[in-house]
C-alpha positions in Angstrom: 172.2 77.3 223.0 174.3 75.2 220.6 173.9 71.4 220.2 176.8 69.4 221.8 179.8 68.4 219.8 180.5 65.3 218.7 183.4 64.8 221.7 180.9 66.2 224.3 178.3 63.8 223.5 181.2 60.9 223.5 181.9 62.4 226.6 178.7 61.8 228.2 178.0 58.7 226.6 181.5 57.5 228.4 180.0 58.7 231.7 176.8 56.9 231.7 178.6 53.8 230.5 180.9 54.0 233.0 177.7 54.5 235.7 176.3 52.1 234.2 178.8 49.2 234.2 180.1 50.4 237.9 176.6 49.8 239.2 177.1 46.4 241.0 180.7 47.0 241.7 181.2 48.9 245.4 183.1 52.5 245.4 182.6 52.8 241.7 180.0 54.8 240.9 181.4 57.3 243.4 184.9 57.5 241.9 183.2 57.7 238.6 181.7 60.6 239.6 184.6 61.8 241.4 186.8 62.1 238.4 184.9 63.3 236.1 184.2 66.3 239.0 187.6 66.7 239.0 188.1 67.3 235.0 184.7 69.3 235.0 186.9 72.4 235.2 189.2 72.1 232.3 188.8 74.6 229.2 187.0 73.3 226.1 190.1 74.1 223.9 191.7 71.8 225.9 191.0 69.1 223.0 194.0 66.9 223.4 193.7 67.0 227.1 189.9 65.9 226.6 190.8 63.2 224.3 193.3 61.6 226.6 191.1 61.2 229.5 188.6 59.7 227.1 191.0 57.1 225.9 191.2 56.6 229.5 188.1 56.1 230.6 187.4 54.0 227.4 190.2 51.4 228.6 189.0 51.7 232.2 185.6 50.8 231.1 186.9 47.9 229.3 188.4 46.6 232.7 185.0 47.5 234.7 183.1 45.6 231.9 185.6 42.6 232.1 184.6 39.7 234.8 187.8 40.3 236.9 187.1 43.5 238.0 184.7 43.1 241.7 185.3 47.0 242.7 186.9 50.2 242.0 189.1 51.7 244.1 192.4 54.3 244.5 195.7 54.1 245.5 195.9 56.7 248.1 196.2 56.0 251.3 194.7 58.5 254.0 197.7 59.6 256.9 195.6 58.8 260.4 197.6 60.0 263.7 198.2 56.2 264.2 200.8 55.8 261.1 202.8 58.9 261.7 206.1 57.6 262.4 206.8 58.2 265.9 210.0 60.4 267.0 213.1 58.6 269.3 215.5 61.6 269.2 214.9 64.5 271.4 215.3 67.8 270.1 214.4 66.8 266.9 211.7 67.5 264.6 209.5 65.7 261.8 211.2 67.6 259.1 214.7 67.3 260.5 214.1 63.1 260.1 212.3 63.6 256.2 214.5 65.9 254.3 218.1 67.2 254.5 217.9 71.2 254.9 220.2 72.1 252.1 220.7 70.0 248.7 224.3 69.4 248.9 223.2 67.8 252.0 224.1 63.8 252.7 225.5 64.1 249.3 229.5 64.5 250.8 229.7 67.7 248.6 230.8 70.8 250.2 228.7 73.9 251.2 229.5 77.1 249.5 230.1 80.0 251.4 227.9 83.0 251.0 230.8 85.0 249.9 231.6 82.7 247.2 234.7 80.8 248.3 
């Protein structure tokens, strides 16, 4: 087996940081781990790709590390059966409400024929 390169063993000295200085700070050792899960699978020729997220994790460190930061958290927002917005209209559906059917749709232009006319 080959020793580690240089970005692999920055790599894994970003994660234990990261561990490390999410320790005290609730839901951030487990979205630590859960992103670097997620990026497990990219290709090691993926260099630039690699380097990115490390840039990222380096500034995101930097914010964990800083006193503001008191947890770690994400931006999406789970769909319960509770916020589904609820339907006045009989006869129609969900997907009637969300999106016109056809792009020209709402926009005032003209449907095309399928003949081409």
């Amino acid at each position: 087996m080959s020793r580690p390169s240089r970005l692999q063993r920055q790599v894994l000295s970003l994660y234990r940081e990261l561990l490390r200085a999410g320790r005290g700070k609730p839901g951030a050792e487990a979205r630590v781990r859960a992103e670097f899960r997620q990026h497990a699978s990219l290709p090691r020729s993926d260099v630039l790709r690699i380097e990115y997220l490390y840039r990222r994790g380096r500034r995101q460190l930097q914010l964990l590390r800083s006193g503001h930061a008191t947890a770690m958290g994400t931006f999406v927002r789970p769909r319960g059966p509770a916020e589904e917005p609820t339907d006045t209209t009989p006869g129609t559906t969900l997907d009637d409400r969300d999106s016109p059917k056809s792009p020209c749709e709402g926009t005032g232009a003209r449907e095309t024929r399928s003949g081409g006319r």
